[in-house]
N, C-alpha and C positions, 0 to 999 in steps of 0.2 A: 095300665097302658104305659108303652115302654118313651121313652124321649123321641126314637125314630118314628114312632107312629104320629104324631104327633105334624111331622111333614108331612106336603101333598101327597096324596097316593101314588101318583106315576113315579116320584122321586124316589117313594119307598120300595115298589114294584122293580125299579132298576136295581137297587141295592141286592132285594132278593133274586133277582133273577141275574146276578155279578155281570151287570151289562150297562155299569154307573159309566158315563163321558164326564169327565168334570172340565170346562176348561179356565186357565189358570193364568189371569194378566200380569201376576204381579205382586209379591207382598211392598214393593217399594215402586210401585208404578201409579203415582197420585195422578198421572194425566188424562184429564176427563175427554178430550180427543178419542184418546187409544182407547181406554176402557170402554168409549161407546163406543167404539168400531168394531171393536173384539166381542161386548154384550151384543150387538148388536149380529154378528158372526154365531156367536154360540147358539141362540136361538133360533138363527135361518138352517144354521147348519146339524140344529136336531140333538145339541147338549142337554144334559140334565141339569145343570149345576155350573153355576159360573163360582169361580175364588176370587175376588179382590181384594185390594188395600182395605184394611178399615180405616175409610171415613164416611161417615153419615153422607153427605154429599156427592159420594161416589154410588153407594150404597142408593140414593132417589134416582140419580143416573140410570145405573144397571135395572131396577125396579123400572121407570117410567122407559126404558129402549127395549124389554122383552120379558117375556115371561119366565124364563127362568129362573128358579128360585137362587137366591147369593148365599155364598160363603164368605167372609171376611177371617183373615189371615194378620196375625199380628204376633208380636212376645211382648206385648204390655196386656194386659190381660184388662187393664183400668179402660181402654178403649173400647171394649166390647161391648157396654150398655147402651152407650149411643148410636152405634152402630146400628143393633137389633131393634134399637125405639126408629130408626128409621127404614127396616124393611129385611134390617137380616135374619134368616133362618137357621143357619148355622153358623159358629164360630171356631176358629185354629187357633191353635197354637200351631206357628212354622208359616212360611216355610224358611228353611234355617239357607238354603244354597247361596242366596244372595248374600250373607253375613261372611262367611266361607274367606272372599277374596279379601276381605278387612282383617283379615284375622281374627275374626270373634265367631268362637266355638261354643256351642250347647252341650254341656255334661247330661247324662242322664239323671242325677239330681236336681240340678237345675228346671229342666223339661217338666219332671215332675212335679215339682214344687209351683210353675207356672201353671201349670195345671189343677190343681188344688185351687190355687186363685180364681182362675176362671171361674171353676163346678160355685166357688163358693159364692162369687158375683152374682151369678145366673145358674141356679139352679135346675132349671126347667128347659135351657137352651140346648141343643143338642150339637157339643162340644167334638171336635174332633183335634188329633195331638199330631204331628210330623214325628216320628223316629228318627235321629240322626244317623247320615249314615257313617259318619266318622268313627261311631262306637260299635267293635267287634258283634260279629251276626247274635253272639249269645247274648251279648250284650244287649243287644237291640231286642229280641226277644222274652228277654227278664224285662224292659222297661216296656214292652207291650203289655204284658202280665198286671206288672204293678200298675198300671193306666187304668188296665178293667177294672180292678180291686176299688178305685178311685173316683169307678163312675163314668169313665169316657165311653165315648159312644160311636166311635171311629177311630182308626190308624191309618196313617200314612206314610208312605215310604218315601224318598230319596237316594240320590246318589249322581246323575247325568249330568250337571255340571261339574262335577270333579274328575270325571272319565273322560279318560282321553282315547279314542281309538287309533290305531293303525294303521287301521284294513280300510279301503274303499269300500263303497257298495250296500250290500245287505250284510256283509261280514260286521261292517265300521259299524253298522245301525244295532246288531246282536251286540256288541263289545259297548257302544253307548250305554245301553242300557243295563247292560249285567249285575251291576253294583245293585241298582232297586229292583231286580227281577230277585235276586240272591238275598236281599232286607226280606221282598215281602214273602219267598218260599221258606226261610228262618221261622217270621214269626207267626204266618197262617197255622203252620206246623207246630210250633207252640201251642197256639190258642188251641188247636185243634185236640190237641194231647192232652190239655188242661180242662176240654169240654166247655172251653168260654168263647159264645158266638158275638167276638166282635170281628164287624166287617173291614177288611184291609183293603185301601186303597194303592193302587201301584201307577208311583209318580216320579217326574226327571227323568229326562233322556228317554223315552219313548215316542215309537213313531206308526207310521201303519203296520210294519213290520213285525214290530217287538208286542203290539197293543195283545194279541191273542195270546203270547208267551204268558203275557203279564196273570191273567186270564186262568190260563192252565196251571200258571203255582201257585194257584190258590187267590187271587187279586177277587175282588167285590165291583171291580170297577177301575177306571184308570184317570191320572191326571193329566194333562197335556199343558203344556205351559211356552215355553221358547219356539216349538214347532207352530205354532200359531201367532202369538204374537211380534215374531220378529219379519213376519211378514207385509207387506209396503200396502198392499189394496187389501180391500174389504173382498172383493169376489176371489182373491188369492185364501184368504181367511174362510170363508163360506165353504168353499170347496176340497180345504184342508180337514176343517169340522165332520164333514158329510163325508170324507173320506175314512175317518175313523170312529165314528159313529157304523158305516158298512163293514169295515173290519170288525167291530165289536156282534156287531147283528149276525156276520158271518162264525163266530165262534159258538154263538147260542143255535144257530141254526143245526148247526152239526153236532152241538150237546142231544137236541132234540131230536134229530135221526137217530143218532147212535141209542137212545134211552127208546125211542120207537121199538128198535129191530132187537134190542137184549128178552 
């Protein structure tokens, strides 16, 4: 039995069926306010998968406000056993975006080598790694590589806070996101080449828009992070959720005509 199996079935069911909603408070967002309003959003609003901060305490929060299963997101890797002893299922490594305007950058060694740490803490956990997007597409795609080799059991993509658009409209929203639309068709494409079925998550700077792109280059599923939590109310949140959870339904629906009528 593989570490994915190992999560609930419907969570697994999304992965296979590349129709994962993750949504994403915050790797620096310890505010137990926001984080229940958002766990509390991602559930109403029909996610699979909430990301927060690792801490235990945030962690019984998101556990006792909804059933979604947590992710916890860190680059100390020493955090993650406490985390998990109180309700996490998965653990990150990333997300790096918010490091970004400090100026403190993740090398692909680096990422790695955090990684290694993790697998080696927690063995049985089923570990997921961010790709930076600051390091060249090939780049990015050799450190997807080298992940699997390692044991990881998910990729994630970035880039939406670094992009700047131009364009108003649906234009600004396609150019948001290009940077991780462009990570995760790089390294799908890899994996794909290499015949190693790890599932790619496609995150930052997506929106209703961009969610099906994500989708079409290969994504397993998408993160949502800023589009969600920089919002004021809870029923703003809910209906943002449910809004990209029906984008998401709407790209499997038309997977499944189109495999109908071939």
């Amino acid at each position: 039995m593989t570490r994915l199996q190992t999560l609930p079935v419907s969570l697994q069911k999304s992965i296979q069926n590349r129709s994962l909603l993750k949504v994403i408070s915050g790797l620096n967002n310890f505010n137990p306010e926001s984080v229940f309003r958002i766990s509390k959003a991602a559930g109403l609003g029909g996610a699979d998968l909430l990301d927060i901060a690792c801490e235990p305490k945030l962690v019984e929060l998101a556990v006792e406000t909804s059933s979604v299963p947590v992710c916890v997101s860190s680059v100390e890797p020493d955090l993650f056993p406490q985390a998990v002893k109180a309700g996490a299922l998965i653990i990150e490594i990333g997300n790096f975006d918010s490091f970004y305007p400090e100026g403190r950058f993740f090398s692909a060694d680096e990422v790695l080598s955090l990684a290694l740490e993790s697998r080696r803490l927690l063995p049985e956990v089923v570990l997921s790694v961010t790709v930076p997007h600051i390091l060249p597409l090939d780049s990015q795609s050799q450190l997807a590589l080298d992940l699997f080799d390692i044991g990881v059991d998910l990729i994630q993509t970035e880039g939406g806070t670094s992009s700047h658009p131009i364009s108003p409209g649906t234009l600004g929203l396609i150019e948001k996101a290009s940077p991780t639309l462009a990570g995760t068709y790089a390294i799908t494409s890899a994996l794909k080449e290499s015949q190693h079925n790890l599932p790619v998550i496609c995150a930052s700077g997506l929106s209703e828009v961009t969610v099906p792109m994500a989708i079409s280059v290969g994504a397993a599923g998408v993160g949502i992070g800023s589009a969600i939590n920089k919002l004021n109310t809870e029923l703003a949140m809910i209906a943002t959720v449910k809004g990209l959870r029906q984008a998401l339904d709407s790209v499997k629906l038309v997977a499944t005509i189109n495999q109908t009528n071939l």
